[in-house]
Each structure stands twice: as structure tokens, then as C-alpha cells.
N, C-alpha and C positions, 0 to 999 in steps of 0.2 A: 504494500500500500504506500511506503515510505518514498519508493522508489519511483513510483508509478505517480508521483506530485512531485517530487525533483526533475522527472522528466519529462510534467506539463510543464511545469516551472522553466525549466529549459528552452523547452520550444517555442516559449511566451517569446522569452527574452532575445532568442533569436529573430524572432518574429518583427519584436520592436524595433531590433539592428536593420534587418533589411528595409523595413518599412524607414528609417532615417535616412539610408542612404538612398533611395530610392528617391525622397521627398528631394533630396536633393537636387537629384540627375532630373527631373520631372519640372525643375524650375524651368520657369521660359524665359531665356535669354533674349533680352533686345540686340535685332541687330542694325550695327549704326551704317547712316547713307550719307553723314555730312560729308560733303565733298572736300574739303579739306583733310581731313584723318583717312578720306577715300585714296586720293592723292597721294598723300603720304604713305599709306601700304601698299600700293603700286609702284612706289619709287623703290621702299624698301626690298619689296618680294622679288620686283625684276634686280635691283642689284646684288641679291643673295643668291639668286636662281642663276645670272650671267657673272657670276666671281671666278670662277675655276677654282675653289675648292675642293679639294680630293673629295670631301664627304658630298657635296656638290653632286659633282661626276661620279659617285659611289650610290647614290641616289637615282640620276639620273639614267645609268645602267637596271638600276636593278626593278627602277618602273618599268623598262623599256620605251624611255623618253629619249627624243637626240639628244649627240653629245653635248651641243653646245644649240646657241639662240634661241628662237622662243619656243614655248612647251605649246601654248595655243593662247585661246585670247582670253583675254581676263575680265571677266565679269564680277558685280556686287552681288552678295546672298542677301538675299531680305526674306528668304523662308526664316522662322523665327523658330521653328523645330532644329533645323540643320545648325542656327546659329547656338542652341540651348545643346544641343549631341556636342560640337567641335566646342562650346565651354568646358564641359566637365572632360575635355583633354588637358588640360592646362594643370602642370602638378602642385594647384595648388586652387581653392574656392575664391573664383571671385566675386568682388562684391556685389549684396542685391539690386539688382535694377542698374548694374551697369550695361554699360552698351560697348559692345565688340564690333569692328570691321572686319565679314569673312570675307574673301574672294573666291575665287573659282577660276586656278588658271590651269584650262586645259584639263586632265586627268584628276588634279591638285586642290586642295584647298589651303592655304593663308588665314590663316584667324590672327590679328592684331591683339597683343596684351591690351587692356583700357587702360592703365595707369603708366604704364611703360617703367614700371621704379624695379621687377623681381622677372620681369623677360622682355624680351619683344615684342615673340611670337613662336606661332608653331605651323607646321606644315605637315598635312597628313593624306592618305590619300582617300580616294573615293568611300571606303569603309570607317574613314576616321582614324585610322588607325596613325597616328604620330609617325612621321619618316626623320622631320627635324626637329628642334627644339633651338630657337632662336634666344641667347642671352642679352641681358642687358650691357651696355659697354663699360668696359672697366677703364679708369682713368690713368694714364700712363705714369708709371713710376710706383705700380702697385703692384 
């Protein structure tokens, strides 16, 4: 009987864990259209995507994207589901009712950090799944 209430008990509580993180993932992310932060991850995404970076070119293999120029054309997301999925990639919560800039270039999506202070961004592909992970710049002599 002891046991058999330790592990409804259990199952509550698991119950309660998934249902948190869940609420989480189920928030609906705004996604933002202002033309200037539009702008701005278009400058950034094409100059990370055309760097020649090895991880770059390690990427761009392993999509089956060309070596080099452009991947395809880059479009704004404004589905507000797609922009809420590429949020909870970002290793870490961000905050409520902020607004993220996704793109869409070619294969690719570009999600813009909002605050720009703990990344940049991230790039992942059609599944969401994270291919890069864009840092913040570190200030030289550090």
C-alpha cells in the first residue's frame, strides 16, 4: 500500500515537471518585423554564412549547401509558432514577450538573440535543430 502512494506520488510529480516545461516550450514567441533589427540580421547572417570559416564550410558540406555565396534568399518569419519552436533553441529562457528576428535563408533559419548581451544568435536547420551557435563579441585584450 506504502509503495503503491510513493508511486502515485511519483508520477504526480513527474507529471508536474513535464507539464513546466512544457508550459514553457508552448509560450508564443513574438516574432519581430522592424526593419531595422530586420536589416541588421541580414547583414549579420550573410557575413557569418560568407566568412570562410572552417565551421562555416563544415556546415555548409554537411547541409549539402554550396561551398561558398549565397545559400538562397532570405526571407522574415512572422509564423509566431516557428518563431516560439527556434526560441526554446537558445540555451538559455528568454524573456517574456520579447521579440526575436527569424529569417529563413534558403534550407536555414537565423533566429536573432533580443538582447544581444549572452549571444547573437543561432542557426539551425529546417527541423530546428541548432547547426551554429553565434557568440557574443568578446572585447580584445580579454
Amino acid at each position: 500500500m506504502m509503495n503503491a502512494i510513493l508511486s502515485r506520488a511519483m508520477i504526480l510529480s513527474c507529471v508536474a515537471l513535464v507539464s513546466m516545461f512544457a508550459a514553457r516550450s508552448a509560450q508564443a514567441q513574438n516574432c519581430s518585423t522592424l526593419q531595422v533589427q530586420v536589416d541588421s540580421a541580414k547583414d549579420e547572417v550573410s557575413s557569418v554564412l560568407n566568412s570562410g570559416s572552417s565551421l562555416v564550410s563544415e556546415m555548409r558540406q554537411e547541409q549539402h549547401l554550396p561551398a561558398s555565396g549565397s545559400i538562397g534568399p532570405i526571407s522574415v518569419v512572422r509564423d509566431r509558432p516557428v518563431c516560439s519552436k527556434i526560441a526554446t533553441q537558445f540555451d538559455h529562457e528568454l524573456p517574456p514577450g520579447a521579440s526575436l528576428v527569424v529569417l529563413k535563408i534558403g534550407p536555414l533559419f537565423y533566429a536573432r538573440e533580443p538582447d544581444q548581451k549572452r549571444a547573437t544568435g543561432i542557426i539551425t536547420d529546417s527541423t530546428y535543430k541548432v547547426l551554429l551557435r553565434l557568440g557574443a563579441s568578446v572585447p580584445s585584450g580579454n
